[in-house]
C-alpha positions as CSV (number, residue, x, y, z in Angstrom):
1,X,119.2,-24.2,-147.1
2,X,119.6,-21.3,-144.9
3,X,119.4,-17.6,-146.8
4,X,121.2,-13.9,-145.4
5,X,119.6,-11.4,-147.2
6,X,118.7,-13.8,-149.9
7,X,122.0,-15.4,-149.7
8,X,122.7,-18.8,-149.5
9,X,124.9,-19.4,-145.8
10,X,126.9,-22.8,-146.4
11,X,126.3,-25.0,-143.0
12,X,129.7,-25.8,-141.3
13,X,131.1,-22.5,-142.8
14,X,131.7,-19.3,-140.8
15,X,130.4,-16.3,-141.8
16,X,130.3,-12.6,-141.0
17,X,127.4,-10.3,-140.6
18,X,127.1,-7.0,-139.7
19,X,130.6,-6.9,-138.3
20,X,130.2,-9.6,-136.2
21,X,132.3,-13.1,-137.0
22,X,129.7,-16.7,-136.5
23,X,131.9,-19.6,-136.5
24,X,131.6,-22.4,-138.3
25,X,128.9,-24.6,-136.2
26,X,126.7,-21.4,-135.4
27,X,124.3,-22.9,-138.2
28,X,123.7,-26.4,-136.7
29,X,123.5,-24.7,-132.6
30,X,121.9,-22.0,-133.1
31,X,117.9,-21.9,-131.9
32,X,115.3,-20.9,-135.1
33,X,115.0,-17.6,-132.8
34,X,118.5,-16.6,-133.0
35,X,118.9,-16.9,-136.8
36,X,115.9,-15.0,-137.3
37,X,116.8,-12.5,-135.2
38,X,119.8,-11.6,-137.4
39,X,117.5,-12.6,-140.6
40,X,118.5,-15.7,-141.4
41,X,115.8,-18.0,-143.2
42,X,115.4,-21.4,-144.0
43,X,113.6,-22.8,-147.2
44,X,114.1,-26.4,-148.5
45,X,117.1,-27.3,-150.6
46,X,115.8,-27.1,-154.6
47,X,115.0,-30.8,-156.0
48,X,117.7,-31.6,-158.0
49,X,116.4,-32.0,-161.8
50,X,115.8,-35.5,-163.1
51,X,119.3,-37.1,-164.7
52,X,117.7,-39.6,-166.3
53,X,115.7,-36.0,-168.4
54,X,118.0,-33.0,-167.9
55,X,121.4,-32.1,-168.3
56,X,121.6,-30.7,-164.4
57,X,124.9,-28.3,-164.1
58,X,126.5,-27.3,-160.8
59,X,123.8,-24.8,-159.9
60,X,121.6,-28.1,-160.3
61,X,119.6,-26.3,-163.1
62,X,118.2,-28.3,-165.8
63,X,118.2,-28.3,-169.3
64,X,116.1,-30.4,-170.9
65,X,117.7,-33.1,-172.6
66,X,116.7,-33.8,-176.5
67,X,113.1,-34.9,-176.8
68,X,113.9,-37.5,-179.7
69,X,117.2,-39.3,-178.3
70,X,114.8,-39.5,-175.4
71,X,112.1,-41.2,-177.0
72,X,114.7,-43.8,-178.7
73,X,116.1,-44.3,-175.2
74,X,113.4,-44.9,-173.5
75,X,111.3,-47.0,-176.7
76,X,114.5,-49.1,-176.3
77,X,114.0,-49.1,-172.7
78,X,110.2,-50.3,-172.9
79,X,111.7,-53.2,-175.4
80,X,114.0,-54.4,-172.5
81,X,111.0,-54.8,-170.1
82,X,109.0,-56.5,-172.6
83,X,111.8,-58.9,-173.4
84,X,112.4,-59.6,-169.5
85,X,108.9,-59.7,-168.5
86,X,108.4,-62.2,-171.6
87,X,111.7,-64.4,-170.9
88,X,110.6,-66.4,-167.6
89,X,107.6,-67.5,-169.9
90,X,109.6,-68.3,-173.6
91,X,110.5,-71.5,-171.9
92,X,106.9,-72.8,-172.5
93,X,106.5,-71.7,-176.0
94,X,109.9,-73.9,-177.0
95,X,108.0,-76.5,-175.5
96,X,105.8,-76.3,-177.1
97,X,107.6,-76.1,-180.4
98,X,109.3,-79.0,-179.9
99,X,107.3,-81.2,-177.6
100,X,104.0,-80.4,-178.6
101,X,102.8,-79.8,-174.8
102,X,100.3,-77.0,-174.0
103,X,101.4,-73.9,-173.0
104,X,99.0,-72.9,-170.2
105,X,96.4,-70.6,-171.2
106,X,97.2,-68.1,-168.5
107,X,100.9,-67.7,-169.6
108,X,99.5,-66.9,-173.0
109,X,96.8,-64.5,-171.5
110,X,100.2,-63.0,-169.8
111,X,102.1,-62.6,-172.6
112,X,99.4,-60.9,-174.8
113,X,98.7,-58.7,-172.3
114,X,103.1,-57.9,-171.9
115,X,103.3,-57.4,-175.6
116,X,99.8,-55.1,-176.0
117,X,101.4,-52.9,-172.8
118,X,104.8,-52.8,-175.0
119,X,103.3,-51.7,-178.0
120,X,100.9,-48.9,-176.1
121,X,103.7,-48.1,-174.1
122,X,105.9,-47.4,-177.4
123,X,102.9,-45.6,-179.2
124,X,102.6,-43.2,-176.2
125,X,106.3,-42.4,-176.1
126,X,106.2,-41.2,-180.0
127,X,103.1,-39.5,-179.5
128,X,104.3,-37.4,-176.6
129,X,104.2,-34.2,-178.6
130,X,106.5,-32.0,-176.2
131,X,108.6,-32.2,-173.3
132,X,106.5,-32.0,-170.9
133,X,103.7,-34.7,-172.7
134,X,106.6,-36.9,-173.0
135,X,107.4,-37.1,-168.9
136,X,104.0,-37.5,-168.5
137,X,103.8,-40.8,-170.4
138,X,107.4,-42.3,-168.7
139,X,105.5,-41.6,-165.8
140,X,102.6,-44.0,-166.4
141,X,103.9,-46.1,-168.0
142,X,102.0,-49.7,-167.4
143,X,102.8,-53.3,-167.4
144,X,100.8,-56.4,-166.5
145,X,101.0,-58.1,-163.4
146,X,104.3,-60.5,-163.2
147,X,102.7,-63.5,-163.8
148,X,102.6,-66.4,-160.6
149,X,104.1,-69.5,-160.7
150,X,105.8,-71.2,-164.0
């Protein structure tokens, strides 16, 4: 983003300054010395906010979005990785039921391990006491390794 006097020059837009008129390329040709020799500066663009966390508005501001409809999304959300990392496997377990064959002892190693990361997973999202606690926790959230093979 390129700033006048603290003000933010749109790129492909002309602009005026100090009487004289830039057109609308001057941005993209012009050499670093030239725009600060009429005190244009350049600082990085601001990081849009998070959508999946804020309400972001056209300024991209954000608000944070309500800490409990978060936690239910995103408990919901652990749920659906739990299920799918579970589902290649549930194959094994109806056999099981109904056949009487041995589910291999690393799929069930696997699948304890899925469902002990979905319920600490879950206890760390409803423990997250603030906003801020609750990021932290989406952000490390952990799984098992996706099991090899059957």
């Amino acid at each position: 983003m390129f700033l006048l006097n603290g003000t933010p020059l749109p790129p492909d837009q002309p602009f005026e300054h100090d009487g004289v008129q830039y057109p609308s390329n001057w941005l993209r040709l012009a050499s670093q010395e030239e725009k600060a020799a009429i005190g244009i500066t350049e600082q990085p663009d601001p990081v849009r906010p998070d959508d999946r966390f804020y309400w972001v508005d056209g300024n991209n501001q954000g608000t944070p979005k309500n800490l409990n409809e978060l936690k239910a999304q995103w408990t919901k959300q652990v749920d659906q990785i739990a299920y799918s990392l579970l589902l290649p496997t549930d194959w094994m377990i109806v056999r099981k039921a109904e056949t009487n064959v041995e589910v291999p002892a690393d799929a069930l190693n696997y699948r304890t391990a899925v469902r002990a990361a979905a319920v600490a997973n879950r206890t760390a999202i409803a423990n997250a006491a603030d906003f801020e606690a609750f990021l932290t926790v989406v952000g490390n959230l952990t799984w098992p390794e996706t099991q090899n093979g059957n």
